[in-house]
N, C-alpha and C positions, 0 to 999 in steps of 0.2 A: 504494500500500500504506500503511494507515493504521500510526502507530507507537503502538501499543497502549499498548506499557511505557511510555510516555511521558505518555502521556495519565490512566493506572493513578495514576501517582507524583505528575503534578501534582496531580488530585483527592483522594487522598490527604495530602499534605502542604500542601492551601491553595495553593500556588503557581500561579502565571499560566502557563497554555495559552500556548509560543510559537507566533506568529503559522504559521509555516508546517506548523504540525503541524496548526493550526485547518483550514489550508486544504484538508487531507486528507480534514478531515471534512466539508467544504459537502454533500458529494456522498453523504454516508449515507445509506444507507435498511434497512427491514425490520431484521432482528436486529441491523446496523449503529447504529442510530439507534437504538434500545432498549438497545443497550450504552450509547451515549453519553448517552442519558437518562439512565438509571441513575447512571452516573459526575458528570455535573452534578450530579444528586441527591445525592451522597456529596459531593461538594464543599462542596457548600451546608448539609449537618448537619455535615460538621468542621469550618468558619468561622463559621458563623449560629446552628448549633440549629435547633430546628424553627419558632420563630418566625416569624412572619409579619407586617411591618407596615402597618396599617390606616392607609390613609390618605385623605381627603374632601378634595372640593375646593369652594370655590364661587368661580362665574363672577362678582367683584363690580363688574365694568365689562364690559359685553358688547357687542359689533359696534362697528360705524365705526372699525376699527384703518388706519391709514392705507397699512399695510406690503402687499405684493400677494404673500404667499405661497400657492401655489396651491394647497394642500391645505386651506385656511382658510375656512370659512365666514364669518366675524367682519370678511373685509377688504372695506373701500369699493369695492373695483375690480370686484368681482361682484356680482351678483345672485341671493341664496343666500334672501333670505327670513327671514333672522335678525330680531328683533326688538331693537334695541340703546335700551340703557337707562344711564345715569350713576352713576357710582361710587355704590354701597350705605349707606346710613348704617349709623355705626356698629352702633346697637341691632340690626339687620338683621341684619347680617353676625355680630355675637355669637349671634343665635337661630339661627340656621341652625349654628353652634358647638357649640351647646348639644345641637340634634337629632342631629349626628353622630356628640356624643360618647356618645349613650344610645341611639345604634345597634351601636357598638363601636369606632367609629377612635381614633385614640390622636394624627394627625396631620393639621394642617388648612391646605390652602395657599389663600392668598387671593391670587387668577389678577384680572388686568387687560389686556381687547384694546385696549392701546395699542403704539408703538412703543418708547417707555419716558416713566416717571414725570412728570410737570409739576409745579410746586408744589403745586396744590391736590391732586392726584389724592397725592401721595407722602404730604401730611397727612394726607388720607383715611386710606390705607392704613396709616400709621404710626398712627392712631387707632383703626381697625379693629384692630389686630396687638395695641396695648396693651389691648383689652377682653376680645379673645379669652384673654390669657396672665392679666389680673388675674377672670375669673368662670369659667377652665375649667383643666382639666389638660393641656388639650392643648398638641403641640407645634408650634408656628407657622411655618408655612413660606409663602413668596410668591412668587409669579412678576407681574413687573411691567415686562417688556419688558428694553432698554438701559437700563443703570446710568453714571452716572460715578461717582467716586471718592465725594464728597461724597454722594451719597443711598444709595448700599452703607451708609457708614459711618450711616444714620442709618438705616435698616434695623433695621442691628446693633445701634446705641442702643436702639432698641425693642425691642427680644428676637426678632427674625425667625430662626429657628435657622438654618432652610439654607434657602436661594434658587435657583429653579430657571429655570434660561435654556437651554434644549437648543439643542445645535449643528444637529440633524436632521437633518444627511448628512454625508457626506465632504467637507472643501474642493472634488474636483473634480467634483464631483457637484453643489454647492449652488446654482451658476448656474441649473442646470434647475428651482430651487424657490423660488427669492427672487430677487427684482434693486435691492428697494430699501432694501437694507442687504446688509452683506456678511458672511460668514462669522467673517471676525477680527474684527466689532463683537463677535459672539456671544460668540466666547472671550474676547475683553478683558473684556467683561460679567462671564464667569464667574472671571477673574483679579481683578477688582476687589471682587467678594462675597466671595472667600478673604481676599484682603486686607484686609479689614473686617473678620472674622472670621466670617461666616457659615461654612457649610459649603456645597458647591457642590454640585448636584443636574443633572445634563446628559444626557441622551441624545438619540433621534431617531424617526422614522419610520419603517418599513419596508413596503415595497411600492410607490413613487416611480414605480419602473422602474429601481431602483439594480439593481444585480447582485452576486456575490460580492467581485469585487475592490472596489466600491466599499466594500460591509458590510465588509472587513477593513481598508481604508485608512479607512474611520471607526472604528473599533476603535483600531488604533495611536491617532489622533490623539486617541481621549479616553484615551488610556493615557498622554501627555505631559499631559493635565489634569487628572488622576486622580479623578475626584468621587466623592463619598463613596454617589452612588446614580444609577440609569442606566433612566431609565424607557425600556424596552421600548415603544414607540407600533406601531401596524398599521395602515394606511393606510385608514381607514373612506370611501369616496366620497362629498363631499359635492354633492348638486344644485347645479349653478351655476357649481362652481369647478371650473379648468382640469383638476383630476384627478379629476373624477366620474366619469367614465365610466370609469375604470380597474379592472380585474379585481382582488377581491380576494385576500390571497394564500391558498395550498394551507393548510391548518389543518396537517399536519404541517412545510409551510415555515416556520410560525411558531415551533412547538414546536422546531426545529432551529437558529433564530434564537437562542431563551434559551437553549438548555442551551449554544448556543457560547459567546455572551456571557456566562454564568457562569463557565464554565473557563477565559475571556481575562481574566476581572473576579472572583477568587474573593471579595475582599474588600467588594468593593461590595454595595450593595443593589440588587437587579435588579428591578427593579417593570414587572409587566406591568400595562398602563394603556389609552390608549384603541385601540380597535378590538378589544380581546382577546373581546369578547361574539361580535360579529356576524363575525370572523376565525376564533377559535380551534371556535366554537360546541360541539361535544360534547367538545373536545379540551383543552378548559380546565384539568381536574385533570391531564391528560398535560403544560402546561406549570408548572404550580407543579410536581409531581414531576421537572423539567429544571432546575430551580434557581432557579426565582422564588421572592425570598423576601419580595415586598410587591405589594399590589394595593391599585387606587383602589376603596375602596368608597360604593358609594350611585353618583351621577349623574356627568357628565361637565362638560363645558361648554356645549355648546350639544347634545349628544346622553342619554338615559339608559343608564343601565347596568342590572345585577340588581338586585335588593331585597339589601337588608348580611344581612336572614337569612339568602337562599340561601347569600351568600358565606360566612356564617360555621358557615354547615352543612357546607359543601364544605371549608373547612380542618377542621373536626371532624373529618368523615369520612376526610382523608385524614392525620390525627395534625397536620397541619400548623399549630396552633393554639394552641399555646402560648403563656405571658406573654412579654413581650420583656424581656430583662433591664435 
């Protein structure tokens, strides 16, 4: 029996979905699950407003990552067909800046398939971050593998706002997804970009082969890490790697995935990201109305997405469009 009043009051007053009331709800369906969309939905205009934020990525170091995560096309240990190319020159990575921001994003993370940062690749990156912030408005975000203390902090010096390292499972779940690096690299990572002063960006994948209790036992554990934004990922199968051939999930499993994770996470930015095209497929506006209140627009990493119009027809249409404050 799900406890309603419960659920009513947290969405209501911003406050966090306890865990075991969450668990009531895995199992929602039909007018269950329209309630609880609904209620996501209310969550997310009494903490956020209707805003929605836009955010681009580019891929500016692609393939040869040394790490064998098996949902990854980008790593050395398969045969995926990527075509991998060396850190972007500046000018490069500014233009492709420029094109985002005259599509409508407002936020741009500059992604590297390494395991983390080298000297040259972190100048790169710290030169790339300073042209982006000194010829555009945009807000600079980067994911650039493992950090130690020392290149967080130089990040930071360069204006990198939040830095994005997802945990991508539960601790007891992440064996089955990584082996060559460990779970608590990740969180140290995201401990040492806080402590820079970045703002921490984490979330994970879904559709692994996790199951509920893993999705909630990752939930708690990004709740002891608190990040300021949780991208939503869906397991897109890539040719090659260990989890190709994996069934994608149910598009209403997706949309039941955000609206939980909004009501555990009222405060956070819940960014539905990669796999939401080819996942959620007509169901797309059913999960921004579950509490998504940021989407990757334009292209992916090594996959495409919609064209930024459609997307930003699709927040029109659903009021979800507004300025961010």
């Amino acid at each position: 029996m799900v406890e309603w009043h419960v659920v009513e009051a947290c969405a209501a007053n911003g406050e966090p979905l306890p865990l075991g009331v969450a668990e009531q709800l895995t199992r929602a369906s039909g007018p269950e699950l329209l309630r609880l969309v609904g209620l996501a939905h209310a969550a997310r205009l009494r903490v956020h407003g209707p805003a929605t934020e836009l955010e681009a990525l580019i891929s500016a170091k692609t393939g040869g990552c040394p790490e064998d995560c098996r949902f990854c096309s980008q790593s050395v240990h398969f045969e995926t067909g990527v075509k991998a190319h060396p850190f972007l020159d500046p000018e490069e990575v500014l233009r492709r800046a420029r094109d985002a921001e005259a599509q409508g994003a407002r936020q741009f993370c500059i992604v590297a398939a390494v395991r983390g940062p080298n000297e040259s690749l972190l100048r790169a990156a710290i030169a790339a971050a300073e042209a982006v912030r000194a010829h555009t408005s945009l807000e600079v975000h980067a994911s650039l593998g493992i950090l130690t203390p020392e290149s967080a902090r130089r990040l930071a010096a360069a204006g990198v706002r939040r830095y994005n390292h997802n945990l991508e499972a539960a601790r007891s779940f992440f064996p089955h997804v990584v082996t060559t690096h460990t779970w608590e690299e990740r969180y140290q990572t995201c401990l040492f970009a806080r402590e820079a002063g970045m703002e921490v960006c984490s979330g994970g994948i879904f559709g692994m082969g996790e199951g509920w209790v893993e999705r909630l036992e990752f939930a708690e554990q990004l709740r002891q890490l608190d990040p300021v934004e949780i991208p939503i990922n869906f397991l897109d199968p890539r040719p090659g790697t260990p989890l190709g051939e994996r069934p994608l999930l149910p598009p209403l499993e997706a949309v039941r995935i955000v609206a939980l994770f909004r009501l555990l996470f009222p405060r956070a930015t819940i960014r539905v990201s990669g796999g939401r095209e080819r996942v959620l497929r007509d169901l797309q506006a059913l999960a921004l109305l579950a509490g998504a209140n940021g989407i990757v627009l334009g292209n992916y990493l090594t996959t495409r997405g919609r064209s930024a119009a459609d997307d930003l027809q699709l927040l029109q249409d659903l009021e979800l469009g507004g300025p961010l404050s």
